[in-house]
C-alpha positions as CSV (number, residue, x, y, z in Angstrom):
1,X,-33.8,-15.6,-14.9
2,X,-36.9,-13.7,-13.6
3,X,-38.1,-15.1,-10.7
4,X,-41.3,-13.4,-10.5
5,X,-44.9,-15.3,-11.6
6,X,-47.0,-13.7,-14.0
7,X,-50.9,-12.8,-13.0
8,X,-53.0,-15.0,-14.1
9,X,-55.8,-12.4,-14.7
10,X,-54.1,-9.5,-16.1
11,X,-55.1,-6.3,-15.2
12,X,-56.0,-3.3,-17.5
13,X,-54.3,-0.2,-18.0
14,X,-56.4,3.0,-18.2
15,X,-54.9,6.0,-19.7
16,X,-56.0,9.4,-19.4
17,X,-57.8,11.4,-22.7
18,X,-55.4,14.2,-22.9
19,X,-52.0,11.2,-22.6
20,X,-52.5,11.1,-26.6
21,X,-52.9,14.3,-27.7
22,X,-53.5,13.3,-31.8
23,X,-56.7,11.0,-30.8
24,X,-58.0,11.9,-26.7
25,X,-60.9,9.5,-26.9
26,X,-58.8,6.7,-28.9
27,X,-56.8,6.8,-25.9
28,X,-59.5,6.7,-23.4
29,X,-60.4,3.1,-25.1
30,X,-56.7,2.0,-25.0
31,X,-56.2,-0.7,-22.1
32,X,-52.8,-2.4,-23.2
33,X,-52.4,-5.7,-21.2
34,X,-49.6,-5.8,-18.7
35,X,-48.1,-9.7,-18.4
36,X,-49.2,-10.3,-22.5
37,X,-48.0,-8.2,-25.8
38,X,-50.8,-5.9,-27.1
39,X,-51.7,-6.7,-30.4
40,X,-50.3,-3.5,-31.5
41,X,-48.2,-0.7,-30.9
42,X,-48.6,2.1,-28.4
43,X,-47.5,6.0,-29.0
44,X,-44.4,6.4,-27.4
45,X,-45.5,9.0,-25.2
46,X,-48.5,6.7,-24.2
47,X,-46.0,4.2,-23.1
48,X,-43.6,6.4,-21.6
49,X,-46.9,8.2,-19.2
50,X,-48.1,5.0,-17.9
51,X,-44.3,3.6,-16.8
52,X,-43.5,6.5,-15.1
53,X,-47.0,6.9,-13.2
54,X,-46.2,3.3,-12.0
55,X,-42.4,4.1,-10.7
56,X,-44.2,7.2,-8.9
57,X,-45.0,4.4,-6.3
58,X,-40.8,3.9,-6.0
59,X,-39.0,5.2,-3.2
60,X,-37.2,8.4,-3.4
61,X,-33.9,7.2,-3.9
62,X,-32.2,10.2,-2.5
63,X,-34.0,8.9,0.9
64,X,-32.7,5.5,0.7
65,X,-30.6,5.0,3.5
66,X,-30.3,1.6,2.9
67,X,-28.8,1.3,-0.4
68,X,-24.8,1.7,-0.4
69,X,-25.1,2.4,-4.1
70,X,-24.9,5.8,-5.8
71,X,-27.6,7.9,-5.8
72,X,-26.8,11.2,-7.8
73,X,-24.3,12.2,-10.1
74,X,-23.4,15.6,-11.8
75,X,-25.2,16.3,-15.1
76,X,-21.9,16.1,-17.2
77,X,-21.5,12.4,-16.2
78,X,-25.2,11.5,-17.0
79,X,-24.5,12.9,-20.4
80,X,-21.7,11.3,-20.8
81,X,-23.4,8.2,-19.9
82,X,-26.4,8.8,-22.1
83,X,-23.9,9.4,-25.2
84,X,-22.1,5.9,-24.4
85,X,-25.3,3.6,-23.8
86,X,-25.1,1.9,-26.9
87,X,-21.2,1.0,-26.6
88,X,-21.2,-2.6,-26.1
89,X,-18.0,-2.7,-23.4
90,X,-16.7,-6.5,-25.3
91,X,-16.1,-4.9,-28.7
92,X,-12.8,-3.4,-27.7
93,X,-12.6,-3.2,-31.4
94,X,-15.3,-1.3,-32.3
95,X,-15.2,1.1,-29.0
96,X,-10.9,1.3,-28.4
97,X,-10.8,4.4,-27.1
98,X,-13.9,2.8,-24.3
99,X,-11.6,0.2,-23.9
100,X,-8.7,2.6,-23.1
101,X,-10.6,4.4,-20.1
102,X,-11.0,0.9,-18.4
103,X,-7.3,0.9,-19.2
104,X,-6.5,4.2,-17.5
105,X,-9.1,3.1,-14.8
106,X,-7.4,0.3,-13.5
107,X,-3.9,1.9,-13.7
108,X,-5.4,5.0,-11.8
109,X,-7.0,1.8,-8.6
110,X,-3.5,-0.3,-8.9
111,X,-1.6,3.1,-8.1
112,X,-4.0,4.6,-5.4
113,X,-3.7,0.8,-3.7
114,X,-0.1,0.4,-4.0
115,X,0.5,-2.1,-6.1
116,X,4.5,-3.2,-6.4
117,X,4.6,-2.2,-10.2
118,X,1.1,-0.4,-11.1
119,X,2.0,-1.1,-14.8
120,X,1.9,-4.7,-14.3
121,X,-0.9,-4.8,-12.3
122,X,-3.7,-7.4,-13.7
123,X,-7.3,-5.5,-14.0
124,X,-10.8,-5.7,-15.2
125,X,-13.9,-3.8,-14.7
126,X,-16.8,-5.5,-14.4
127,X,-20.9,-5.1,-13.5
128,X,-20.2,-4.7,-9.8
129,X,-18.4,-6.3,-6.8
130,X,-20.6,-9.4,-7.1
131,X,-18.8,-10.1,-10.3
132,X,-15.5,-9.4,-9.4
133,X,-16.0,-11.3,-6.4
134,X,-16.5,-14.3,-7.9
135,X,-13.7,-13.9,-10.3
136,X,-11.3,-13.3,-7.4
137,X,-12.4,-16.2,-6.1
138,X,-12.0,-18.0,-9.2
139,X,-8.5,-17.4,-9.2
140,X,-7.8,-18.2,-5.8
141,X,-9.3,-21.1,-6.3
142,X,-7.0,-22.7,-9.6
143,X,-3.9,-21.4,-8.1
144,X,-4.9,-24.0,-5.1
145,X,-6.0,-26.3,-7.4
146,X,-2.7,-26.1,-9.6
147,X,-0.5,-26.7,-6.2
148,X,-2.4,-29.5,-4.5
149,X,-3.4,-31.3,-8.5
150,X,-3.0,-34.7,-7.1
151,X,-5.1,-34.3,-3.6
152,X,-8.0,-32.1,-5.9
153,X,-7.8,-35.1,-8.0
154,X,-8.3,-37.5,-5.3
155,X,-11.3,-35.5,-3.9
156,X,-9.5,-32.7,-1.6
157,X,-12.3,-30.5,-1.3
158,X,-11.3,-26.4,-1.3
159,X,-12.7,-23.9,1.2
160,X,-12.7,-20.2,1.8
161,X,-12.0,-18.2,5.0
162,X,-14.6,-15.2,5.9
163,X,-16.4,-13.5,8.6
164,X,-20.0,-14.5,9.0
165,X,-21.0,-10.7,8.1
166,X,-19.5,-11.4,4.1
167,X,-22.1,-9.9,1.6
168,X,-23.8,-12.5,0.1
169,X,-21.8,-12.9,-3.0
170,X,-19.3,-14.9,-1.3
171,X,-21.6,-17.4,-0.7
172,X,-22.7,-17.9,-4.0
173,X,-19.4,-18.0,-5.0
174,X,-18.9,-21.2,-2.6
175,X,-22.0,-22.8,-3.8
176,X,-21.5,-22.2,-7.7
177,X,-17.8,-23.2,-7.6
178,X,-17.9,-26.2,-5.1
179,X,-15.9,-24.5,-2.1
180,X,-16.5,-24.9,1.3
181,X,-17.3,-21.5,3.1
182,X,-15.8,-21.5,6.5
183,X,-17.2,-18.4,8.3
184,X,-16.6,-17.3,11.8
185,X,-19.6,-16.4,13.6
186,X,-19.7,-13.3,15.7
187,X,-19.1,-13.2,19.4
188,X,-20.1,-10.8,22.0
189,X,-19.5,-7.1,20.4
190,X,-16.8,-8.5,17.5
191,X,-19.4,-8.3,14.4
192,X,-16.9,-9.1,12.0
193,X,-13.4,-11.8,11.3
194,X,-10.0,-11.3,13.5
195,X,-6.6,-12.4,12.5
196,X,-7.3,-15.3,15.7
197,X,-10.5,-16.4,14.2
198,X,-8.9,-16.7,10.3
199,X,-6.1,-18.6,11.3
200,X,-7.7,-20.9,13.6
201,X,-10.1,-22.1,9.9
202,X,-7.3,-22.5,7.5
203,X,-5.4,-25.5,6.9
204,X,-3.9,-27.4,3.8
205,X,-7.3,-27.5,1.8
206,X,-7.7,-23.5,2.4
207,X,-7.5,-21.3,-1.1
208,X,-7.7,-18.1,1.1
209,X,-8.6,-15.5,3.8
210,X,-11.5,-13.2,2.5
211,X,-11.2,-9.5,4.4
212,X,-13.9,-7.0,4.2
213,X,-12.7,-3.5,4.5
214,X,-16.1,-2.2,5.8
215,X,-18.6,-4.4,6.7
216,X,-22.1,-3.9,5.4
217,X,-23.2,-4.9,8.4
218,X,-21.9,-1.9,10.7
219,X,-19.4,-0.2,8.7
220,X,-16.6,-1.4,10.6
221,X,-13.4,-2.7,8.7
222,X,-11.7,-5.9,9.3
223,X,-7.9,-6.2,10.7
224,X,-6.7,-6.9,7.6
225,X,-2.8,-6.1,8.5
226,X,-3.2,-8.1,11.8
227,X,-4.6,-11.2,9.8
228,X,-1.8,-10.8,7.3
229,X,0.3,-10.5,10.1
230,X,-1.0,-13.9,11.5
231,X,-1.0,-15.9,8.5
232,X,2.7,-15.0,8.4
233,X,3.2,-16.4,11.3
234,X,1.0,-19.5,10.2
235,X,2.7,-19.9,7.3
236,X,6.3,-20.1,9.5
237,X,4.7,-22.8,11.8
238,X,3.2,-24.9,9.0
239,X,4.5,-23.7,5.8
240,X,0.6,-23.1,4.7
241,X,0.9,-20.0,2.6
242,X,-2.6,-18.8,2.3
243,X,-3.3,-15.9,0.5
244,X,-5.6,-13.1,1.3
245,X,-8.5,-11.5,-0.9
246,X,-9.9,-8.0,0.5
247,X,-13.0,-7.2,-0.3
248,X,-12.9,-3.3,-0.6
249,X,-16.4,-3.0,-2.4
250,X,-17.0,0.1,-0.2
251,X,-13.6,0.9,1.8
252,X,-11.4,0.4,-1.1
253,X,-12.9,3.6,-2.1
254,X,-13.1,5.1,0.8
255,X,-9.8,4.4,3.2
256,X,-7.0,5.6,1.0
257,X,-8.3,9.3,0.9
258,X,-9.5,9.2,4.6
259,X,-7.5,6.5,6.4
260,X,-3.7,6.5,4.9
261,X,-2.2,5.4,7.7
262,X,-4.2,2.2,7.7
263,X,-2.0,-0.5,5.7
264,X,-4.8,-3.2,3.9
265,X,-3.8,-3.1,0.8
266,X,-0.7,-4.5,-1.7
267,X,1.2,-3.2,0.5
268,X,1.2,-6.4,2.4
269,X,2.8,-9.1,0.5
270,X,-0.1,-11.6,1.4
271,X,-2.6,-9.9,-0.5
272,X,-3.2,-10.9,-3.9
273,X,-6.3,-9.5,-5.1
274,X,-8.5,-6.4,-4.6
275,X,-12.4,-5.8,-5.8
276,X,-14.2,-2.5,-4.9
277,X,-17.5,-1.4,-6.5
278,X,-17.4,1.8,-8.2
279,X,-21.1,2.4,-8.1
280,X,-21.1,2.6,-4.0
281,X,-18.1,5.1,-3.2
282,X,-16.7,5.3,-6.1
283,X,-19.5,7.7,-7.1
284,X,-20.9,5.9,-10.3
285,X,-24.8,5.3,-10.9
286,X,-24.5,1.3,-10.9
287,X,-23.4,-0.9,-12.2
288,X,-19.5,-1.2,-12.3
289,X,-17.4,-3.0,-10.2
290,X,-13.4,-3.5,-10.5
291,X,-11.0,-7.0,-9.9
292,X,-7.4,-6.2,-9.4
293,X,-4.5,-8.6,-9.3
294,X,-1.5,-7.3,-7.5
295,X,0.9,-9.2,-10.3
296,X,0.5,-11.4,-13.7
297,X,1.0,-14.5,-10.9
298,X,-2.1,-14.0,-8.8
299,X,-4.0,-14.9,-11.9
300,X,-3.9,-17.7,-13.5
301,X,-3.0,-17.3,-17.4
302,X,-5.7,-20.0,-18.2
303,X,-8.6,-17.9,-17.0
304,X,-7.9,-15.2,-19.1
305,X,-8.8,-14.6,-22.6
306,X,-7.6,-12.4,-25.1
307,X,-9.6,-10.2,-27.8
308,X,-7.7,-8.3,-30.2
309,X,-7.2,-4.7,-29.8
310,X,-5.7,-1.9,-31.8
311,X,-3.9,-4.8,-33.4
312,X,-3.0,-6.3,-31.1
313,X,-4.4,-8.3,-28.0
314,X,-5.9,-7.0,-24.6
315,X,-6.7,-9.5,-21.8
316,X,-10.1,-9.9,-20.7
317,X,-11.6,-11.8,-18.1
318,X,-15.3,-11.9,-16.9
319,X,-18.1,-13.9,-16.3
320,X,-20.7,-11.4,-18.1
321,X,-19.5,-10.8,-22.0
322,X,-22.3,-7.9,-23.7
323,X,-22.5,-4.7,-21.0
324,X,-22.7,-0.9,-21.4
325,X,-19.6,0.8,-21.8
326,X,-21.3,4.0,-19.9
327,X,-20.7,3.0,-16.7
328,X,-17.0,2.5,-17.1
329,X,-16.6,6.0,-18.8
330,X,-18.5,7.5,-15.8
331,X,-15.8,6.3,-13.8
332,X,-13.3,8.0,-15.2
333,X,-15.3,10.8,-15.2
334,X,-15.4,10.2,-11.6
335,X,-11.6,10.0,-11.2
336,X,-10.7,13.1,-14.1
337,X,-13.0,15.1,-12.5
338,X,-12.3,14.9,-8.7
339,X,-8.6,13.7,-7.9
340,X,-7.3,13.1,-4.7
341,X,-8.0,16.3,-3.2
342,X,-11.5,15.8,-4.2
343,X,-12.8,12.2,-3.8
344,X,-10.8,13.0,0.0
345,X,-13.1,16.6,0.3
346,X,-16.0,14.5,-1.2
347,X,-16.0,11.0,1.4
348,X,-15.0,13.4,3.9
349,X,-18.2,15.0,4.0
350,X,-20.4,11.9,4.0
351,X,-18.0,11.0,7.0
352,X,-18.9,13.9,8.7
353,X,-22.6,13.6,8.1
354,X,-22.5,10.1,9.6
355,X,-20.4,11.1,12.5
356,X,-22.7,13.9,13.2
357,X,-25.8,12.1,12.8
358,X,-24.8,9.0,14.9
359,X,-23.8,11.1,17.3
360,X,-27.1,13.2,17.6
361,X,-29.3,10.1,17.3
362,X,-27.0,9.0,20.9
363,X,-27.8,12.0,22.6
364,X,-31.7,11.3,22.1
365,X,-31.7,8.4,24.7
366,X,-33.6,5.1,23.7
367,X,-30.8,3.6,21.4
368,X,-27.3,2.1,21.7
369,X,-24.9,3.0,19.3
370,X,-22.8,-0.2,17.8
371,X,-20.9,2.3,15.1
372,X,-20.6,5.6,15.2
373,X,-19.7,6.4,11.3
374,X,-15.9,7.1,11.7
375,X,-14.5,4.3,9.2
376,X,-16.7,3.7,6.6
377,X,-19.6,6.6,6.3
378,X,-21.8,3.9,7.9
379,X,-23.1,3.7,11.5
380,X,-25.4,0.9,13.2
381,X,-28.0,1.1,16.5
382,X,-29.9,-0.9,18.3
383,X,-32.8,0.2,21.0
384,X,-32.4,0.5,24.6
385,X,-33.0,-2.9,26.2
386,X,-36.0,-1.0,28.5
387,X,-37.8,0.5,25.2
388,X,-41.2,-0.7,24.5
389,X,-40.1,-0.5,20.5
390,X,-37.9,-2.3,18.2
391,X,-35.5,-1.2,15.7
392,X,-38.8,-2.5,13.1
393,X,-41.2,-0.3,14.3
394,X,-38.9,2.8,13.8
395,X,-38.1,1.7,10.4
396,X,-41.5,1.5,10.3
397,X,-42.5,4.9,11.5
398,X,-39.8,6.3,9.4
399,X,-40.7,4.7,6.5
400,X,-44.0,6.9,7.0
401,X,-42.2,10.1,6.0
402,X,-39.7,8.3,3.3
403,X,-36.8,7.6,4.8
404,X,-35.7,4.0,4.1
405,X,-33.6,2.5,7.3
406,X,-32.9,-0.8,6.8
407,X,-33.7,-3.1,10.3
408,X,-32.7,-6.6,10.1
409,X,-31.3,-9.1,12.4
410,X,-27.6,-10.0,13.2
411,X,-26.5,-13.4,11.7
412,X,-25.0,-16.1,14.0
413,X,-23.9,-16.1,16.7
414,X,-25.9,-12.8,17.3
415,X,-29.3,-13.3,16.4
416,X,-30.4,-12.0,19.4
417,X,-29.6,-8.5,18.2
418,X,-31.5,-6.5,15.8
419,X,-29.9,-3.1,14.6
420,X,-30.9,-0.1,12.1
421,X,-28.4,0.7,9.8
422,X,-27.4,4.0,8.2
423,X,-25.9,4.4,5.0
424,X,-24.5,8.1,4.6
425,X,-23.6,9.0,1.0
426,X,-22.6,11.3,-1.6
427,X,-25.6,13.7,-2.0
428,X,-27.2,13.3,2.2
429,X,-25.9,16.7,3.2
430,X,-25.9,17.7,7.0
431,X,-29.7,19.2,6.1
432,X,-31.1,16.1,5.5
433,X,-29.8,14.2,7.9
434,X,-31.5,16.7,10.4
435,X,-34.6,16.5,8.7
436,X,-34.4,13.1,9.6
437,X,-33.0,13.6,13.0
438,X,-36.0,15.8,13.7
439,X,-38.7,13.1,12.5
440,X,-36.8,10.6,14.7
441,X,-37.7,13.1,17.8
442,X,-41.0,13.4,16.9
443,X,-41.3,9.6,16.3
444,X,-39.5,8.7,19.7
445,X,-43.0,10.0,22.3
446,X,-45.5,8.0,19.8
447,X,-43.7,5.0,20.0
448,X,-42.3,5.4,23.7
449,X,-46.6,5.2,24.3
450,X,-46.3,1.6,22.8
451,X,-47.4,-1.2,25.1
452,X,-44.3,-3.2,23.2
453,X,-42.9,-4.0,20.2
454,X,-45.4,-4.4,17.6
455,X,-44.3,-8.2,16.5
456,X,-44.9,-9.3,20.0
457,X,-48.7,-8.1,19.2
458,X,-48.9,-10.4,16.2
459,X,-47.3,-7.9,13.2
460,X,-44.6,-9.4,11.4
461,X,-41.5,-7.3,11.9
462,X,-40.3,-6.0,8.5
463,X,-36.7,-6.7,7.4
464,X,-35.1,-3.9,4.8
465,X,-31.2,-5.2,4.7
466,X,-29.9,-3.7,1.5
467,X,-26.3,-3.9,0.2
């Protein structure tokens, strides 16, 4: 549903003479309108000139620092993509061997997450975390609903565990499916949910624990072991068994080729389904995102349904049913082409932009690192409490030269702190993050000569917080 309002007087289009080669001064009288159909056709390469002079005024998306989502791929996968954008990713029947790579996809994520028996691992791509967020969180939800059927029935009414710094799929997900949310707010420097805070919301009603391993916020990943760890121990007390859904849409991606050692995965028994985006570190142009189940159990049978493929019948579940195939086939692209030793080589290097760059941007004076870049490629700052700027006016200023770093405020209960956030990925080499470093320094005198943040003299600050 587009949400935007049509003009009601439509402005014109002029087009250059030389756009249409075959007639120059029929084209100089062409003025198509823009909100109403023309009352004919246009030459194609008419159409195509004044579309891209409009995008012209886009960002550079290579500059976007806000964005978690990919940016550039290699020119193999965009051809592969171009070949598959007419496969329609629902007619496993017409497109089996498309059908197949999501197959071999989803085998590759429940191996490289540890699932107890990777062959009967439950799977599904889908258009991006969103998505598979809410279908997560549609199966937590029945499997509540099938073990407390007489208290639903008498108006029990479900809620979900999360950290006040969820992205904001999970709260549609509560509002579209009737669920409470039940978020912990943040306190003092802990920006995202603890194993304490989890426990302390969950009781008989709760359908699960949502853990986020990296935080859009600051980068940071939750304690998903140590909440595990206490809903064990709840569990033992009370005999609640609540399970836990972690939200990998960028860590998933990210932790098991840089951070082994740190257990969030099916490796703990209390964790029951996985969702990770592939178009933020999984290296694909968006959108794609992926739903694991860790077993046939975590999902309930009557959510699935089954199309017939190769004779037989493959399991589908989704909320979207017509979507590009291309997306899923870069993905395996992604994970032919780079292995282990590659997607480690490849996050490594964002991570060693970020932690260089985070640290640089310390050494300048006039901000406080919250982040510094070491778990998810991902840092967050604030500005010295005796600057007479914001984080807004250097987003600002930036913005001037075309770099795109998102400021916004923290959500309760630290609204009183407003941080920049930097989003280092595939494609911002060391290079550019010094160009940017050395616009920052040039920035920082102009902005020290401020008589005070610019929204205490009347100019709206301006928000950019981009997942």
């Amino acid at each position: 549903m587009a949400l935007h309002k049509g003009a009601g007087n439509d402005r014109r289009l002029s087009i250059g003479p030389l756009v249409g080669a075959a007639d120059p001064l029929g084209s100089m009288k062409l003025a198509p309108p823009l909100h109403r159909l023309g009352e004919g056709p246009v030459a194609a390469d008419t159409a195509y000139q004044l579309i891209h002079d409009e995008l012209m005024l886009d960002g550079n998306a290579r500059l976007n620092l806000a964005t978690f989502v990919t940016t550039s791929m290699e020119t193999q996968a965009t051809r592969l993509m171009t070949e598959c954008l007419d496969k329609n990713m629902i007619d496993k029947d017409e497109y089996p061997q498309t059908a197949e790579l999501e197959r071999r996809c989803v085998a590759i994520l429940a191996d490289l997450w540890h699932a107890p028996d990777p062959d009967a691992a439950v799977g599904c791509s889908t258009t991006g975390s969103s998505e598979a967020c809410m279908l997560a969180g549609m199966a937590l939800k029945r499997r509540w609903m099938r073990r407390n059927a007489e208290r639903y029935a008498a108006g029990a009414r479900p809620n979900l565990v999360m950290g006040v710094n969820v992205q904001v799929c999970w709260e549609k997900f509560c509002t579209f499916w009737e669920v409470e949310a039940r978020t912990a707010p943040m306190e003092g420097e802990r920006f995202h949910l603890d194993a304490e805070h989890a426990v302390a919301l969950c009781d008989e009603d709760t359908i699960g624990v949502v853990g986020i391993l990296g935080s859009t916020f600051d980068g940071s990943y939750e304690p998903i072991a140590e909440i595990c760890a206490a809903l064990d121990d709840l569990q033992q007390r009370t005999g609640l068994d609540v399970p836990v859904h972690v939200d990998g849409a960028s860590g998933g991606m990210v932790a098991p080729f840089l951070d082994p050692q740190v257990v969030w995965d099916f490796r703990l028994p209390r964790v029951a389904s996985i969702n990770s985006s592939g178009h933020k570190y999984g290296l694909v142009y968006p959108g794609v995102g992926w739903a694991l189940w860790r077993d046939q159990e975590a999902l309930p049978e009557e959510l699935v349904f089954r199309v017939n493929y190769l004779g037989g019948e493959m399991p589908t579940f989704a909320l979207n049913f017509s979507r590009p195939g291309a997306e899923v086939v870069a993905q395996y692209y992604v994970f032919l082409r780079l292995g282990r030793d590659g997607f480690r080589a490849v996050q490594g290097a964002c991570r060693e932009v970020a932690i260089h760059l985070s640290e640089a941007i310390g050494q300048l004076g006039g901000f406080r690192l919250l982040t510094r870049g070491d778990q998810l490629p991902v840092f967050a700052l604030t500005t010295a409490d005796d600057e007479p700027f914001d984080v807004f006016d250097v987003s600002r200023r930036l913005r001037e030269r075309g770099w795109q770093v998102p400021a916004y405020t923290f959500p309760a209960n630290r609204t009183d702190l407003s941080v920049l956030r930097v989003v280092c990925r595939n494609g911002f080499s060391l290079d550019l993050a010094d160009l940017l470093l050395a616009d920052l320094s040039r920035l920082l005198p102009e902005l020290r000569r401020q008589p005070g943040p610019l929204k205490e003299l009347g100019v709206p600050a301006r928000s950019g917080f981009h997942h």
